[in-house]
Each structure stands twice: as C-alpha cells, then as structure tokens.
N, C-alpha and C positions, 0 to 999 in steps of 0.2 A: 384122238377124241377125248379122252380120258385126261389127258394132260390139258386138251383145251379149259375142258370142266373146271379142272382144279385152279386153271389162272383163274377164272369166272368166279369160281367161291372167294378166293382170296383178296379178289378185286371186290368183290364184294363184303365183305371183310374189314378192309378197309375202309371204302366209304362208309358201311356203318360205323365205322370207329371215329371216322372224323365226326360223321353229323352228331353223335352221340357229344364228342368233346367239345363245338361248337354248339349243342344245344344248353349243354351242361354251364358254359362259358356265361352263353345268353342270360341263363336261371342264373347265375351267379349274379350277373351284372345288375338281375332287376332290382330296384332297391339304393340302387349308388344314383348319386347326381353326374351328368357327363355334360361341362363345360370348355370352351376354350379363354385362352387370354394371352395376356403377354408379359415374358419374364423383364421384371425390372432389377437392378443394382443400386444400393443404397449408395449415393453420391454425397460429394462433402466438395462444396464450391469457394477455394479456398483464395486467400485476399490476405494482405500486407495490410497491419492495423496502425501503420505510418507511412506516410509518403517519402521518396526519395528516388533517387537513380539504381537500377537493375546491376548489380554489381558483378551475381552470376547465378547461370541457371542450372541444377544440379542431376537433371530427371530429363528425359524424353518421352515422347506419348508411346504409350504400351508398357511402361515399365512399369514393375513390380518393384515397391517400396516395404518400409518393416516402420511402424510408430516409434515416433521422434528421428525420423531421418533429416536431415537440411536437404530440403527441397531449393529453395534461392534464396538469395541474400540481396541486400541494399547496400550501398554502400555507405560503413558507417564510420566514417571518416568526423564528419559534420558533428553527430552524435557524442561520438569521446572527445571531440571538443568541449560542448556545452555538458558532458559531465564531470571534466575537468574544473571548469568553470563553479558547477555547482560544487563540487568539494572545497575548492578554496574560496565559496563563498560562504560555506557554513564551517569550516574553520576562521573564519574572522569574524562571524557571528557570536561562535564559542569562545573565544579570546574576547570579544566585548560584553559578553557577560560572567566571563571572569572577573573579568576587572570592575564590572560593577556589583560581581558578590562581596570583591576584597572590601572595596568603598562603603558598603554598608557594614561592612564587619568592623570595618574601622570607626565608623559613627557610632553606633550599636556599645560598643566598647568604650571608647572615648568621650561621647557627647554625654553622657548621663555622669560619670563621674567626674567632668568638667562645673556639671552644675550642682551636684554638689560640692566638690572644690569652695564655688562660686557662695551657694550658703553658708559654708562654714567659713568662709573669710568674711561676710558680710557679720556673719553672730561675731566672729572675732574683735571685726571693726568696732564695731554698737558696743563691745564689753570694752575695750579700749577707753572708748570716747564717754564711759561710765568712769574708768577711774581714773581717767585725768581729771574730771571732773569732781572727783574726790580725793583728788590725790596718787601719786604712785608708789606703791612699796614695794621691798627686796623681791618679796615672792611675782611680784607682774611683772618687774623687769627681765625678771627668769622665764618668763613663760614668754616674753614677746620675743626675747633673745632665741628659745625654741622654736619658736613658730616661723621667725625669718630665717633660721640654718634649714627648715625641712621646707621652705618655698625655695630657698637658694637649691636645695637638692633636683626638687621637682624643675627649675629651672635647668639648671645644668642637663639633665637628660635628655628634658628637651629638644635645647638647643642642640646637643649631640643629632639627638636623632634627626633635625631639619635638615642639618648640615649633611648626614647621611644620605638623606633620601634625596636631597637636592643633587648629590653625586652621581645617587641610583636614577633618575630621573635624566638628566644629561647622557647617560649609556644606556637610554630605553629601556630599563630595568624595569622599572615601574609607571604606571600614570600620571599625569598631571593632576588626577584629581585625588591618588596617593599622597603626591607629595603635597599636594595643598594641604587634606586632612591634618599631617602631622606638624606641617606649619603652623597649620590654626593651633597646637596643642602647646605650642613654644608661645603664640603671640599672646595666650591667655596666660601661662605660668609666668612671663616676664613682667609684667605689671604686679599679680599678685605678690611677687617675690619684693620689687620696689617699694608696695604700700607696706610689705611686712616690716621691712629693712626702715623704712619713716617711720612706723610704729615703735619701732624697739628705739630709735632714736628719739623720740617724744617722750615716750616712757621714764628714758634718761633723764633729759634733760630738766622734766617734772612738767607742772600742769600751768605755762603759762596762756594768757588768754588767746595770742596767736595762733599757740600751739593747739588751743581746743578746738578753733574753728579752722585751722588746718585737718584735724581728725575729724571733725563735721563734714566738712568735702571731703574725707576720704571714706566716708560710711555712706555718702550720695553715689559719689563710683562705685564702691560696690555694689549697691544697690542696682546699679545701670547694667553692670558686669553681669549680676546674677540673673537679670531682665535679657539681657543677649546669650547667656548662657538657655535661659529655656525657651528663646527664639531658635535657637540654631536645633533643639531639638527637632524640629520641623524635617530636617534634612534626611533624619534617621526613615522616613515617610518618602520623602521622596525618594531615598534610594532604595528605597522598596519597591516602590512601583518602577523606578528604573529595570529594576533586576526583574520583575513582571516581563515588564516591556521585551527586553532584551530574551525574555524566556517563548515568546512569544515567537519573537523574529528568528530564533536557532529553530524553534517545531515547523515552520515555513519553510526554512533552507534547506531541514532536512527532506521534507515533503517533497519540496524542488527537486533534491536529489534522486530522494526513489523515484520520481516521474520522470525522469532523465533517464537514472538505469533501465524504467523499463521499456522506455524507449527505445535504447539503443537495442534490447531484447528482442524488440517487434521488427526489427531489422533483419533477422532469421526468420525463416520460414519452413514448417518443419512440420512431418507428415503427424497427424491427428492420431493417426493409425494404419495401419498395414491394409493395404489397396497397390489398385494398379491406378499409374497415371493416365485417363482416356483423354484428356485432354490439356494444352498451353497453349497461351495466350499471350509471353514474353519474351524478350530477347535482351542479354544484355548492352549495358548502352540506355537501354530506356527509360523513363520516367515513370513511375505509377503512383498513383496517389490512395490516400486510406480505402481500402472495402472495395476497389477492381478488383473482379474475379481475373487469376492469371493462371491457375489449374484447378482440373478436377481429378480428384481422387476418387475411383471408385473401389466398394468393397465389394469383392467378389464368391467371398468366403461362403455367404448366405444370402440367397437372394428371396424376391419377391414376386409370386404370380398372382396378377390382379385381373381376377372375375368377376364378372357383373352377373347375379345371377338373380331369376325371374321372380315377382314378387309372390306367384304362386308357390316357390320353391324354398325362400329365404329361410322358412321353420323349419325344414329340415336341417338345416347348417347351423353347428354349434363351433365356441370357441375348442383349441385341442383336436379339432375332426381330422382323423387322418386321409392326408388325399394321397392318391396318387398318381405323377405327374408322365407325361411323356411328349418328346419332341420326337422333330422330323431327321434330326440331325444324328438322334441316336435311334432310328426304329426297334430296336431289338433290348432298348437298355428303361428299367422304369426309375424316376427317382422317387423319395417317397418325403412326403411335404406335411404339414399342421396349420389349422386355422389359426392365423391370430389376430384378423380383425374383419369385423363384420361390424359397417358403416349403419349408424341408428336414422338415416336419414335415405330415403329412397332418393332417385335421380329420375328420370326419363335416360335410355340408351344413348350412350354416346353416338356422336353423328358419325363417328367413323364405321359405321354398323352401316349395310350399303342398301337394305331394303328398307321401303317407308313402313312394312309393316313392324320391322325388326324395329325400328325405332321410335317408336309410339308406346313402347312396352315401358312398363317403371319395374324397373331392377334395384338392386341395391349393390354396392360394390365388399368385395372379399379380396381379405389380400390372404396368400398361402406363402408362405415360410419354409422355404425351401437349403437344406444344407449340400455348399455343391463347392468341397474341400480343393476340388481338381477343377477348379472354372471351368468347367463342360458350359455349364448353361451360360449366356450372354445374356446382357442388355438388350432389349427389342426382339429376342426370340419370342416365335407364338408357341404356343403349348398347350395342348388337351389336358386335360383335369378330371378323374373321377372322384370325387366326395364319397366316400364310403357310409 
C-alpha cells in the first residue's frame, strides 16, 4: 500500500514538473511571432557570354564546386584563330605607322632647310646678276668659286645617299616613300650645284650681255625653285595627319585584339563561387549560343527563409531580429537565423495559401538569413519560424 502511494506521489511529481515546464515554455513563448515558410538557396543561372560548340563539361548535378573552378568549355579552336589574326593585324598596323613617323621625320628635317637652301641661292643669284651688271672682280670670283665647291659638296651626298637608299629599298629596307624623300634631296641639290658651277663661270668669263640675261633666267629658276620649295612644305602637314591616321587604325587593332582575347576568355566557364551544381542543361557536342542558361549553381553556405507575415504583425519585425528556425527534417535540432529584409510594399497572400480566408489577408514578405555551414537545410524545405 505504501509503495503504491509512493509511485502516486511521484507520478504525481512529475506531471507537475511537466505541466510546470510546458506552462513556463508557453509564458516564454508569448511575445515571439510563430510563422511558417520555405527555405530558399541563393542560385547563380550561369550562361556562356559567346556562342560556340560544347567542347567539355566538367561538373555533374550535386556536385560541390570551390570559385573559379572550369565548369565547361567551348571549343576555342575558332577563337585563336581570329586572335591570331588580330595580332598580326595590328603588327602591320604598327609597321605602317612606323613608317609614316620615319616620312615625317624626314620632311620635318629636310623640307625646311631645302627652302632655305632655296632662299639663299635665290639672294645669291639676285647678287650675282648685281655684279655682272657692274662688272666682276677678284673678291666675287672667289666667292662664286666658294659657293659651287660647297653646292658640289651638298650635291655629292646627296647623290650618295639616293644611290643608298635606292639599294635599301630594293632589299625592303626601307619605304618607297623613304626612298622618294631622299631622292627629292639629290633632285633639288643637282640643279642648285649646276646654276652655282654657271655662276662661277659667268663671273669668269665677265659681264657680257649674254651672259647677264643668262644670269636673269637663272635668278627666274630660282625663284621658281624657292616657289616649289615652300610648296612641298605642305607635305610636312600631310604626314602629319598621315601619322594621325595611321595612330588611329593601330588604337582599333588593338581594340580588335582585346575583344578577341576576351573572347576567347568567355570560352571558359567557371564557377562565380563555391556552391553545388543543382542543375545542367549541356552535353558536349552541342551548340549554345550567348546567355542560355546551361547550369545552376546553388549556394548552400547561407540560405533564405521567406515569410509572409500579417499586416497586423509586420511592426513587430525589425531588420537584425533574431529568429529561430526549425524543420521537420531535424525535430530535435534549432537553427538560429536574422532579419534581413522586410519588403516596404505589402502583397495580398500568396495563392499557394489553400484557404480563401488565408488569402484575402495583406502580408508583407520577410526574408530570414539563415547560416547552414553543413547544407542540412535544402531548397523548398518548409520551416517554422519564431521571431523573437
């Protein structure tokens, strides 16, 4: 009898211990918000940002990946072709505005002390055709005798140097429009040298009247000479804008080129960041063109539980709220979660809500932020939610 008693108290005993700790639990609870929803995973819907054939696929669905893995490839065959292409298109870009920096460096150079050459043989002429006119003495035959050995000189180089370049030009040394320049510099010093050489021999010879209106035509040449000398200046302008031009078409090629390499770049395909594969769409062999989704990467690291919660209830819920979560999957295990969005625009309930009363109601939606290191929690799981 006595022993019955004793189970009786202690059955007793315990129920009160439960109802106590269930009533306690209750009081606890009043005060929390107690929602449901469903855990979502941040997804990345990934796609080839060029088209081509499926060279190889490197992932199967369920796998776990780590950021910048090679997911698949294109086959970039096609690619290092046309970036082939572009490199030795803008190496021949770069060599033709080489050549048109040389050509200006050589006008730049050459064309301006051509025309003065050009004036100073013309003042020379003009003082010439002065003193034959007056007569010629010891001291002008000495000076005219000077003035054709240093044209004979400038001559002489000249002609060296055409002869030169004309060599270098035949073994693709240099340009056509090289060896023109230096040509032109022979075809102006050989005349000059000839009027100086008739000068010094007029000089000689003295002032007769022949001889003055030969020196007359020869101060009109010059004249003509010094007129084509500051024509040709011109040139120094246009290969200017040559070298413009040609600076223009090398910032294009190279352009061409980067957009080539990064071409061939987008050929790879390669994880954003560390997820599992939940989904492809590819096989190699095939064809895909820019922006087809061919995987998805899900991140499972941190997921997302999205509640809709009533618009009576919404002022309770701040950003930071710590919630905490529970599935079916783990009854025994809690996770523990934080607000991080609370939508500033109310909805009416979604229709997947199965009562008409349930869905007439204006909610607002919450996402909760959930860290779930060991992927326990999945995509499309439902999950209970207390808002503390």
């Amino acid at each position: 009898m006595k022993k019955r008693i004793v189970i009786i108290v202690v059955l007793a005993l315990l129920i009160g211990t439960g109802i106590f700790v269930y009533l306690g639990q209750q009081k606890a609870r009043q005060g929390e918000l107690y929602y449901s929803g469903t855990v979502e995973a941040t997804q990345s819907h990934l796609a080839f940002q060029t088209g081509g054939r499926v060279l190889r696929v490197e992932v199967r669905e369920g796998e776990a990946v780590v950021k910048d893995r090679l997911l698949a490839e294109l086959d970039p065959a096609e690619f290092r072709s046309r970036l082939e292409q572009a490199k030795a298109t803008l190496e021949k870009t770069l060599k033709n505005r080489e050549q048109a920096e040389t050509l200006l460096m050589v006008y730049q150079k050459t064309l301006p002390a051509e025309e003065a050459r050009a004036e100073a043989g013309l003042r020379a002429l003009k003082s010439q055709l002065n003193e034959l006119k007056a007569g010629s003495r010891t001291q002008e035959i000495a000076r005219a005798k000077q003035a054709m050995q240093g044209a004979a000189s400038v001559m002489e180089d000249a002609k060296k140097n055409a002869a030169r370049y004309e060599t270098l030009f035949k073994r693709g040394t240099v340009s056509e429009k090289e060896r023109d320049a230096v040509r032109l510099r022979y075809e102006t010093a050989l005349p000059e040298y000839e009027r100086s050489r008739e000068t010094y021999d007029l000089v000689r010879e003295g002032s007769r009247e022949e001889t003055i209106l030969t020196a007359e035509a020869r101060v009109a040449e010059g004249e003509a000479l010094l007129n084509q000398a500051r024509s040709n200046l011109v040139r120094i302008e246009a290969a200017k804008r040559e070298v413009e031009a040609a600076g223009s078409i090398v910032a294009a090629a190279r352009s061409a080129l980067d957009q080539t390499a990064i071409q061939l770049d987008y050929t790879q395909l390669k994880a954003p960041r560390a997820g599992i594969i939940t989904s492809r769409s590819i096989e190699p062999g095939e064809v895909v063109t820019p922006g087809r989704e061919v995987l998805t990467l899900s991140d499972l690291a941190t997921v997302d539980l999205k509640l809709f919660i009533d618009e009576t209830q919404i002022g309770k819920v701040k950003p930071g709220q710590e919630v905490e979560v529970r599935v079916d999957t783990f009854p025994d295990k809690t996770f523990a979660g934080r607000v991080t969005f609370i939508s500033p625009e109310g909805e009416f309930t979604p229709k997947i809500i199965q009562t008409r009363k349930e869905r007439v109601k204006l909610v607002y939606l919450v996402k909760v932020s959930i860290p779930n290191p060991q992927h326990e929690l999945k995509s499309g799981m439902p999950a209970d939610a207390w808002l503390r």
